[in-house]
C-alpha positions as CSV (number, residue, x, y, z in Angstrom):
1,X,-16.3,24.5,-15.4
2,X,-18.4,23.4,-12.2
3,X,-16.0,21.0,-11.0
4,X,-13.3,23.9,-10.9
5,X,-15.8,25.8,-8.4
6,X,-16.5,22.6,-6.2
7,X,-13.2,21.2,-6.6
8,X,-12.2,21.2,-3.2
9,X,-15.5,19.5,-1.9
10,X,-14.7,17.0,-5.3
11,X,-11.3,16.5,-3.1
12,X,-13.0,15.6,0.1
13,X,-15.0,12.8,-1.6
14,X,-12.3,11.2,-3.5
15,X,-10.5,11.0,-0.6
16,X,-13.3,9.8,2.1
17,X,-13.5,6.7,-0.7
18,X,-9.8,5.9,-1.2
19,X,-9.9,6.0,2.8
20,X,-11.6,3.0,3.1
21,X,-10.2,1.4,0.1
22,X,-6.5,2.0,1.6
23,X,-7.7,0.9,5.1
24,X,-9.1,-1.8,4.2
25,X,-5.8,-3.3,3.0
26,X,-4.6,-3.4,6.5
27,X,-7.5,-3.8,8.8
28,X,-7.3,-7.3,9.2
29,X,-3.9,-6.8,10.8
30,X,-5.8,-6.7,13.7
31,X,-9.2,-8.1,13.4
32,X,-7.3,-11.9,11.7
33,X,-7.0,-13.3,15.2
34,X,-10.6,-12.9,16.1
35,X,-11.5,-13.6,12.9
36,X,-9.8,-17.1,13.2
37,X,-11.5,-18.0,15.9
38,X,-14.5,-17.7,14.9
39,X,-14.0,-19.4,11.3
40,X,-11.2,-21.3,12.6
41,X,-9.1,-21.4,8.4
42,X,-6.1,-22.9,8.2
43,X,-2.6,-21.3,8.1
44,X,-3.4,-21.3,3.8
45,X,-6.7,-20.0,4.6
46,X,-5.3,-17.1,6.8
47,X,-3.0,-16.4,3.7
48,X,-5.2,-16.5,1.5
49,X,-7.5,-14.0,3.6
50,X,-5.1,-11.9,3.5
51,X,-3.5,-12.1,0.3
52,X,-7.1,-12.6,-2.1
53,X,-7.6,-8.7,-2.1
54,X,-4.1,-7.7,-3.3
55,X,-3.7,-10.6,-5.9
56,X,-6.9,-9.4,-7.8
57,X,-6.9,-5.7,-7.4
58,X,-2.9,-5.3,-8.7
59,X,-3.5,-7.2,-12.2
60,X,-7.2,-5.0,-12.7
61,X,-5.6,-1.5,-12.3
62,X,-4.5,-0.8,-15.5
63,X,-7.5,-2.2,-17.2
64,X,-9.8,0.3,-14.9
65,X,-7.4,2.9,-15.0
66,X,-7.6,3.5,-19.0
67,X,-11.0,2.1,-19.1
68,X,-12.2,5.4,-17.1
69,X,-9.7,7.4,-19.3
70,X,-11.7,5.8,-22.6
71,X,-15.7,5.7,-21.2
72,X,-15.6,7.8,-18.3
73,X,-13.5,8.0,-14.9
74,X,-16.9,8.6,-12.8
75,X,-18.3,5.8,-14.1
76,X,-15.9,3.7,-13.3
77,X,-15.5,5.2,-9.9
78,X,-19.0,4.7,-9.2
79,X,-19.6,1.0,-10.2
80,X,-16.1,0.6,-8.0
81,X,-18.3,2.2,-5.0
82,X,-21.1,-0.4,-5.4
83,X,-18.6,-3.6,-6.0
84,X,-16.6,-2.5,-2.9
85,X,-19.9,-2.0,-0.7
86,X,-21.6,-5.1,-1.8
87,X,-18.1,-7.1,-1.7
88,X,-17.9,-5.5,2.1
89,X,-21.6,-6.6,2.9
90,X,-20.6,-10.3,1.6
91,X,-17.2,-10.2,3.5
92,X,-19.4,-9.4,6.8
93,X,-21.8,-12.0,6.6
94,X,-19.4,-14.8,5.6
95,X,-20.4,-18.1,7.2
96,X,-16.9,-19.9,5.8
97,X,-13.5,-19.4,4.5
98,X,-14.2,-20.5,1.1
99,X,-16.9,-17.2,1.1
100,X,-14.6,-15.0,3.0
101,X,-11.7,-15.1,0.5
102,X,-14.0,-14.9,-2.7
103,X,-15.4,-11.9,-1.5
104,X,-12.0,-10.8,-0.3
105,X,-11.3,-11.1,-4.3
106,X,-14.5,-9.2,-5.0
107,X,-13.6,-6.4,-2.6
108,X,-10.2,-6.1,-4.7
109,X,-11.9,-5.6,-7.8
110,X,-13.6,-2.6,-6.8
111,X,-10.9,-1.5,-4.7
112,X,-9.0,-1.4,-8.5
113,X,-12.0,0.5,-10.0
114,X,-11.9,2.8,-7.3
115,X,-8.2,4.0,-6.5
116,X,-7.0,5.0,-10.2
117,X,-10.1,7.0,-10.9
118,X,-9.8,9.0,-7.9
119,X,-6.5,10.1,-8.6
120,X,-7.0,11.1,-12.3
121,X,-10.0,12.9,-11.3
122,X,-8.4,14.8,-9.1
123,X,-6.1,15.5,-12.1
124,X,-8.9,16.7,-13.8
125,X,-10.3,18.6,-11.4
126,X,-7.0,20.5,-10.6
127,X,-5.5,21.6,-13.4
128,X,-3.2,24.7,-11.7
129,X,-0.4,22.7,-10.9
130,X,0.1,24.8,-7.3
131,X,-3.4,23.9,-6.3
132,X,-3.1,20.2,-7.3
133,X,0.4,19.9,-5.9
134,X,-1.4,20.9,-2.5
135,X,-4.4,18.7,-3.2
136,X,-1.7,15.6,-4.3
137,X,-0.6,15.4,-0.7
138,X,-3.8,15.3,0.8
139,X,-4.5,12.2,-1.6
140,X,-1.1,11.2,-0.7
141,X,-1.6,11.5,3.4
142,X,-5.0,9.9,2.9
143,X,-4.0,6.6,1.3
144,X,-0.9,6.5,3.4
145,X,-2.4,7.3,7.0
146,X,-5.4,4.4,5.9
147,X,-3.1,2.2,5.7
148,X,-1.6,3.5,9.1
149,X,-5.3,3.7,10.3
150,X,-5.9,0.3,9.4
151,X,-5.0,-1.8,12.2
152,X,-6.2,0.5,14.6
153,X,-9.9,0.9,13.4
154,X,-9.4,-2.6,13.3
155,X,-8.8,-3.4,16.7
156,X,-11.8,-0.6,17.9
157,X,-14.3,-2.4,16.0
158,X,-12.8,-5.9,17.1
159,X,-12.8,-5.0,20.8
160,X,-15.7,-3.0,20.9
161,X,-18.1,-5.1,18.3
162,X,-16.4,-7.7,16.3
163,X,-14.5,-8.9,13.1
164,X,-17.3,-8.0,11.1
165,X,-17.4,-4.6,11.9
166,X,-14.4,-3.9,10.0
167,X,-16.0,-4.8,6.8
168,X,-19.9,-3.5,7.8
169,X,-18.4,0.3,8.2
170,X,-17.6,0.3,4.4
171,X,-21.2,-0.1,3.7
172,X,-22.9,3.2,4.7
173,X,-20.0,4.9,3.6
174,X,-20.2,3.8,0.1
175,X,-24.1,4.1,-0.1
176,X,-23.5,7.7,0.7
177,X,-20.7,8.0,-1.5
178,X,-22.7,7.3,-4.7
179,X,-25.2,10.0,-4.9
180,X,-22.6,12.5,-3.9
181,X,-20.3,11.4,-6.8
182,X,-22.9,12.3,-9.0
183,X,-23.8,15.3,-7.3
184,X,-20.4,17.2,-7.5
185,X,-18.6,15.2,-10.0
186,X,-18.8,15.7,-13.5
187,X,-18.0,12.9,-15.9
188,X,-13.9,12.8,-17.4
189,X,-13.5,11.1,-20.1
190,X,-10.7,11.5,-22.7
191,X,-11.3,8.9,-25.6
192,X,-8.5,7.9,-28.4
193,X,-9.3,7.3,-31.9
194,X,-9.0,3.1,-31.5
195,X,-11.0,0.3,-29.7
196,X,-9.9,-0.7,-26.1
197,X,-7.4,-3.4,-26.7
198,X,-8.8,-6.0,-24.4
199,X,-5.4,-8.8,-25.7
200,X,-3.3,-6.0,-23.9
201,X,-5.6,-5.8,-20.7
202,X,-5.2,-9.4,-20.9
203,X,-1.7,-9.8,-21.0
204,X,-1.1,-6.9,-18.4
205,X,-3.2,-8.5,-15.6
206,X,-1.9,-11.7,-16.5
207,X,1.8,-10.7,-16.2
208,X,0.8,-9.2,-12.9
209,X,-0.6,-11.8,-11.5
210,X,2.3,-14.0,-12.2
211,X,5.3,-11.6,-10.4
212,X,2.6,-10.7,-7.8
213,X,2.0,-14.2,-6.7
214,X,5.8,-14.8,-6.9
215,X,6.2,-11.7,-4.8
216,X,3.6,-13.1,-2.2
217,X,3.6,-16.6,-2.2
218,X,7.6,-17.4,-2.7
219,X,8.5,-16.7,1.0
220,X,6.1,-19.3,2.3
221,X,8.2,-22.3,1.4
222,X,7.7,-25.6,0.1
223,X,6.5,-25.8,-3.0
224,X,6.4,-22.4,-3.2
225,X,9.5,-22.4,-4.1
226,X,9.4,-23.5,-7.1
227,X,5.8,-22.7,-8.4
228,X,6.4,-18.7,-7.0
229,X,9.6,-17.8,-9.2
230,X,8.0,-20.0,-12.1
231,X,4.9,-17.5,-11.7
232,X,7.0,-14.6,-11.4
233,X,9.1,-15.3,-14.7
234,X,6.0,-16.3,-16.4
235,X,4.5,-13.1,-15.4
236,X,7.9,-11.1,-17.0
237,X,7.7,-12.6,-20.0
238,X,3.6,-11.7,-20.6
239,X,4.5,-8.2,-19.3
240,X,7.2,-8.2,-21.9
241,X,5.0,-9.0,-24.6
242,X,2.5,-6.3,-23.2
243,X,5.2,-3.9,-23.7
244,X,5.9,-5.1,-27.3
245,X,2.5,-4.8,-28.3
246,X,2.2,-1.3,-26.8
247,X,4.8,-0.3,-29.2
248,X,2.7,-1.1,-32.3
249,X,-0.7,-0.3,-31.4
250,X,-1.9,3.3,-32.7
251,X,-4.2,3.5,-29.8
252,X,-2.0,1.7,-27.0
253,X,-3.3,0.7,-23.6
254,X,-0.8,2.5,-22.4
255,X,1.7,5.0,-23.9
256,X,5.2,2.8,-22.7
257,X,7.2,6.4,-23.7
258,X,6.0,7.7,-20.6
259,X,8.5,5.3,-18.8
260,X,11.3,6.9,-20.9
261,X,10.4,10.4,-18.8
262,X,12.9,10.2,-16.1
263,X,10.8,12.2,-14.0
264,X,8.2,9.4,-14.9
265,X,10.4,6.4,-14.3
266,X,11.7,7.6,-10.7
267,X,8.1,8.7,-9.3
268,X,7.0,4.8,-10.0
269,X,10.2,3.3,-8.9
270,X,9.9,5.6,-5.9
271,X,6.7,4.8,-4.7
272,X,7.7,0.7,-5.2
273,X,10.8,1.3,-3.4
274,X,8.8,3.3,-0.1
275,X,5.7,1.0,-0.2
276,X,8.3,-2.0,0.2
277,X,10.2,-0.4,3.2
278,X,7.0,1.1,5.0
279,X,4.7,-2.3,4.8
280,X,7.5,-5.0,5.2
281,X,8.4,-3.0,8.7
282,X,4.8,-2.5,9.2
283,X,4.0,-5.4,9.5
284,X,7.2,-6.8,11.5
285,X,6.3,-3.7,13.9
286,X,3.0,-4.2,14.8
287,X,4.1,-7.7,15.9
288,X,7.3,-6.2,18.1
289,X,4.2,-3.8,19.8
290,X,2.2,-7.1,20.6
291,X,5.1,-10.1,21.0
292,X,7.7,-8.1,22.2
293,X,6.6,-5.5,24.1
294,X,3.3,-7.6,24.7
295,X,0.7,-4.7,24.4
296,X,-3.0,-5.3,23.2
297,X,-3.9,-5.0,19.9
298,X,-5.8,-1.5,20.6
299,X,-2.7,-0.7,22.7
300,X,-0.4,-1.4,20.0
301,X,-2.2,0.2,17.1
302,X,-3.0,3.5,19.3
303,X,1.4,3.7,19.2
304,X,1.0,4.0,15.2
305,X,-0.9,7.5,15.8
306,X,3.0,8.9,15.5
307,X,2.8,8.0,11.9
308,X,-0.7,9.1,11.0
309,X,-0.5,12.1,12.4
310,X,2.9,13.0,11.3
311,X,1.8,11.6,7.4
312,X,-1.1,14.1,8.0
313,X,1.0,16.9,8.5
314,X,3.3,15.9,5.9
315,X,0.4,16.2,3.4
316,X,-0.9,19.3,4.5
317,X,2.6,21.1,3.9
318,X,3.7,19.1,0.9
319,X,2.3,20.9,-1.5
320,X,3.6,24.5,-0.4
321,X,6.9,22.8,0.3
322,X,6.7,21.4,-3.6
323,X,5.9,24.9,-4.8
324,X,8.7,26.7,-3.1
325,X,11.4,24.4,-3.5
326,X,10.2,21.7,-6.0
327,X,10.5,18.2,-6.4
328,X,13.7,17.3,-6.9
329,X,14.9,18.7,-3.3
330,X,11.3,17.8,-1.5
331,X,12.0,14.3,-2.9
332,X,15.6,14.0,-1.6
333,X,14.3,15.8,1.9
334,X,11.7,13.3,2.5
335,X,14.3,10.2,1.8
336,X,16.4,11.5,3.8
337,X,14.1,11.9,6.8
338,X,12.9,8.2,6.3
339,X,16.3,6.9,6.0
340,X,17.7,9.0,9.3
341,X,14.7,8.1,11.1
342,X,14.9,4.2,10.4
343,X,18.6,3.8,11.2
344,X,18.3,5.8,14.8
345,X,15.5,3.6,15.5
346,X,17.9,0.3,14.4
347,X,20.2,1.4,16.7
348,X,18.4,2.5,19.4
349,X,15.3,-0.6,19.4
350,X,15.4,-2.9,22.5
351,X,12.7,-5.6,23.9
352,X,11.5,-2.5,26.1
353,X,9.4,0.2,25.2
354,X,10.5,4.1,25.3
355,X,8.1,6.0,23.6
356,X,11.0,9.1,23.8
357,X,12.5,7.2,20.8
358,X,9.6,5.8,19.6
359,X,7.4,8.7,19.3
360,X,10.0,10.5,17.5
361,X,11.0,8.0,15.2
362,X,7.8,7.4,13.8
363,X,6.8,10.7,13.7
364,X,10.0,11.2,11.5
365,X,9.2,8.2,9.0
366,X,5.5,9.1,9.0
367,X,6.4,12.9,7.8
368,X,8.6,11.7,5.3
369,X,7.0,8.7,3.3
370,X,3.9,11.5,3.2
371,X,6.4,14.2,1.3
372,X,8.4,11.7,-0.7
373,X,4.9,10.1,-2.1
374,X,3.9,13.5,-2.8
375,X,6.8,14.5,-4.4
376,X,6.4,11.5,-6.5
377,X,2.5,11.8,-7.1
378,X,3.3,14.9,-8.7
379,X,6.0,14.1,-10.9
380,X,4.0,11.4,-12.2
381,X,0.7,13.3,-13.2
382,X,2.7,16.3,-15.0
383,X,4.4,13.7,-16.9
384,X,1.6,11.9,-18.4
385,X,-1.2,13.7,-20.5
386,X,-4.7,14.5,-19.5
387,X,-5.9,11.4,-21.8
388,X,-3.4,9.4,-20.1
389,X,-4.6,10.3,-16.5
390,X,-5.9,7.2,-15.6
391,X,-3.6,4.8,-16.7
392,X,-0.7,6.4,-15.0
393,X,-2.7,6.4,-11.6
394,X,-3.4,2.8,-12.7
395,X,0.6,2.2,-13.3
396,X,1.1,4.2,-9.7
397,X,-1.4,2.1,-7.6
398,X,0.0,-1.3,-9.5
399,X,3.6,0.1,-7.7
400,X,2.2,0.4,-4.9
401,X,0.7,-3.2,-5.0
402,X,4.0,-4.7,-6.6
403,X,6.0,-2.4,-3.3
404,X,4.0,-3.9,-0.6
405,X,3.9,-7.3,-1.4
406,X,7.9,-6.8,-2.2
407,X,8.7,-5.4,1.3
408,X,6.4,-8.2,3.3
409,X,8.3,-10.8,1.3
410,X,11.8,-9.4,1.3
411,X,11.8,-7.8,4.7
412,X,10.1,-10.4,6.3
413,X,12.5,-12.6,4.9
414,X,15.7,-11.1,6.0
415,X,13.7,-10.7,9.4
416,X,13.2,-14.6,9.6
417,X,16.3,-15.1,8.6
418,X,18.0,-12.9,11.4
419,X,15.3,-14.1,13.9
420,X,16.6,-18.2,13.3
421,X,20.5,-17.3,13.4
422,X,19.6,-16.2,17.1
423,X,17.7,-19.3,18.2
424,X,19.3,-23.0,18.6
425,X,17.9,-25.7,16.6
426,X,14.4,-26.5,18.0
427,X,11.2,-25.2,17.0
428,X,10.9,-22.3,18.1
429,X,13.3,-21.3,15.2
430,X,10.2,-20.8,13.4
431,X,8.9,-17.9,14.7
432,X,8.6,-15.4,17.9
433,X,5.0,-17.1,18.2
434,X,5.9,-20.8,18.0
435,X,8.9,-20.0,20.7
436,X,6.2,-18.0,23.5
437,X,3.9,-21.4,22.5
438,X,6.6,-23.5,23.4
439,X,8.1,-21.5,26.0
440,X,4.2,-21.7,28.1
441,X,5.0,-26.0,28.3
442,X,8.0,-25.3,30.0
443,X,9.5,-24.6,33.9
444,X,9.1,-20.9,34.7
445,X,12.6,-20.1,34.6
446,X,13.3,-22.3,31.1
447,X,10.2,-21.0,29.5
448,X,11.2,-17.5,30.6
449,X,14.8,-17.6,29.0
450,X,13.8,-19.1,25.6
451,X,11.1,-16.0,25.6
452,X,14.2,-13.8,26.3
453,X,16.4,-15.5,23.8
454,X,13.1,-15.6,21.6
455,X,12.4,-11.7,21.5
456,X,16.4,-10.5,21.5
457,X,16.8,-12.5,18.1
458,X,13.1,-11.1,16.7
459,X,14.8,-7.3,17.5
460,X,17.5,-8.2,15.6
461,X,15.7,-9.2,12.5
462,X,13.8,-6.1,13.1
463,X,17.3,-4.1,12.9
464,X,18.0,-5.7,10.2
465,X,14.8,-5.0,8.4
466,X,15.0,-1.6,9.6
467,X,18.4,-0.9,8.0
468,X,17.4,-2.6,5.0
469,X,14.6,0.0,4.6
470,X,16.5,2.9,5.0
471,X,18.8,1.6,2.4
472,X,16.0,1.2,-0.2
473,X,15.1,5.0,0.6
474,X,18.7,6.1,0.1
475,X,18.8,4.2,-3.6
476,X,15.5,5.6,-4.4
477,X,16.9,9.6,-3.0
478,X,19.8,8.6,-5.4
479,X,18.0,7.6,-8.2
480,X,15.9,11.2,-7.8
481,X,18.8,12.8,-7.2
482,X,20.5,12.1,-10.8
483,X,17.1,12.1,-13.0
484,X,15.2,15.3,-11.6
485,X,15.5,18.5,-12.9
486,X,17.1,21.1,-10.4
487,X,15.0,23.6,-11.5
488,X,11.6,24.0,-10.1
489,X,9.0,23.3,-12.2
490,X,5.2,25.1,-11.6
491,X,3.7,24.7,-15.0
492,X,0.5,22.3,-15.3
């Protein structure tokens, strides 16, 4: 087989492409002020910026995933690379919000074409379960360090060209990306006897859409809170007659045994459970780097190197590490790392920098969300058949969706919450911006103390948020701890 020979090169090009696709979930972390600016959306509009690519790439995965399973995973991989460039072109010529969010959707769809298929290629291409353990946490320490990478190319290409240069860099990329794809990448495809169910694609991304917009849109209040949970349950029920039907289909969208695997069951609930602790204090981090500590956005993202680098050489020695001790201990290793690592940085964070904890700490949390997501990667693909390659990807990437948007809301929450028990009753309750806003119209030495008061309470909700997280990685070391085998496993 050709793609056995090449598989390695196969590796590097399924990764370049779910680079971008993983960055470019978090690149506007850093590019949304400039980009504000210039467009000048409202607070909605900001969401909604923000928020369009996740909403429609979570609900699509599953239907991409087994579509590339049924007609062919390059395929779909393919026509993901020209929806993501074009959808990138559109995003960087955008005149007006209304344009910018729509391809913002766009840019999700192919994003959902894009990261399943890679992942159940690679499954294909590595059928030795050594050599794909060990090309597993590359994939793994690729998507995890673009998130990671994210806001940093972000800020470059802000402060050294502008907002639209974070979306112009997928272009080239992607162009190049097709002809290779065909090039080194023979066509997967594992058909079952009966038609693609499109009532069961329907239903999934429908039920989705409904707990992921509760998951996003809840926290922001107002009506929200009502129309999110209403979404959310609506969503349950849908997915619950997805999961019915599944049951009684000969040729199901996807096989719902799988989730009776324990192995299975912990490598999704895993992912969900690190995705929620590493972007809800992602995103509460990168705004202690630039509110609290007051560093520029190039400054600040230049401090997340720690991470990337330490996810980079978690994914190097994963696989090894998977092979020699397996992935029940490699699992509990890498939660225990995270977990450690989180808690000595709750008790040692201040509203001063010292990169001698700092440095460490992320390094620590970096190494292991990289192992753990490996560890759990793996698990997942042994578990499922070859035919069923892309829709467990699919049912991985949709946790990682579902994880993010979980730790942003529930995080963030407990964060805002901790952040207003530390301020008195005025404004600037609502936020460590609205108090620095306020604190500029008043006398130096009043304005100065509410900015005090302002960034000791944000540190606390980050404590909070912190502990919270390492928490959620002790359940989920639990949880492995009970359901996966002690015994190493090495068989494809």
């Amino acid at each position: 087989m050709p793609v056995i020979r090449r598989r390695w090169v196969v590796l590097a090009v399924l990764c370049a492409s779910l680079l971008l696709v993983s960055v470019d979930a978090t690149v506007l972390h850093m590019a949304l002020p400039a980009l504000a600016a210039d467009l000048r959306p409202s607070a909605t509009g900001q969401l909604w910026i923000i928020a369009a690519y996740s909403l429609v790439a979570a609900p699509l995965l599953l239907a991409f995933g087994t579509l590339g399973d049924r007609y062919g995973r390059r395929k779909v991989l393919v026509l993901g690379y020209v929806v993501f460039g074009l959808a990138s072109l559109a995003c960087a010529l955008a005149g007006n919000v209304a344009v910018l969010i729509a391809a913002r959707a766009l840019l999700g769809v192919g994003g959902a074409m894009i990261m399943p298929a890679t992942l159940s290629l690679l499954r294909q291409a590595f059928p030795d379960r050594a050599e794909r353990r060990m090309a597993i946490g590359i994939w793994s320490g690729i998507a995890g360090s673009g998130a990671v990478l994210g806001p940093l190319l972000g800020g470059f290409l802000v402060e050294t060209f502008s907002w639209h240069a974070a979306f112009l860099i997928n272009v080239p990329v992607m162009v190049l990306a097709i002809p290779l794809t065909y090039w080194l990448i023979p066509e997967s495809a594992d058909p079952p006897d009966g038609p693609w169910d499109v009532r069961s694609a329907v239903l999934a991304a429908l039920g989705v859409v409904g707990v992921a917009f509760a998951v996003k849109q809840t926290p922001h209040g107002g009506a929200m809170y009502v129309l999110g949970p209403l979404a959310g349950l609506i969503g349950l029920v849908l997915l619950a007659v997805f999961v019915n039907r599944q049951r009684h289909l000969t040729a199901p969208l996807l096989d719902v045994s799988l989730f009776r695997q324990p192995a299975f069951r912990v490598a999704v609930g895993s992912v969900l459970l690190v995705l929620m602790s590493v972007v809800g204090l992602g995103l509460l981090f990168a705004q202690y780097l630039q509110l609290v500590l007051a560093l520029e956005p190039m400054q600040a993202a230049l401090r997340l190197l720690f991470v990337m680098g330490a996810a980079v050489v978690g994914s190097v020695v994963a696989g090894p590490l998977l092979q020699w001790f397996g992935n029940r201990m490699m699992t509990l290793a890498g939660f225990a790392i995270g977990a450690l690592a989180l808690l000595c940085a709750a008790a040692g964070m201040t509203e001063t920098e010292n990169l001698w904890l700092l440095g460490p700490v992320l390094g620590a949390i970096g190494f292991g969300v990289s192992v753990s997501l490996t560890a759990a990667s793996d698990a997942l693909l042994a578990a499922a058949p070859a035919h069923q390659a892309g829709a467990a990807a699919a049912v991985e990437e949709t946790a990682y969706e579902l994880g993010a948007g979980l730790g942003v809301a529930v995080l963030g929450s407990l964060a805002t919450a901790a952040y207003a028990a530390g301020m008195p009753a005025t404004p600037a309750r609502d936020g460590l911006t609205e108090a620095i806003t306020i604190a500029s119209g008043l006398p130096a030495d009043a304005g100065a103390n509410l900015v005090e008061l302002a960034k000791s309470a944000f540190v606390d909700g980050l404590r909070l948020a912190m502990v919270t997280g390492a928490v959620l990685f002790v359940v989920a070391a639990i949880a492995a701890a009970r359901a996966l085998p002690k015994t190493k496993e090495t068989t494809a």
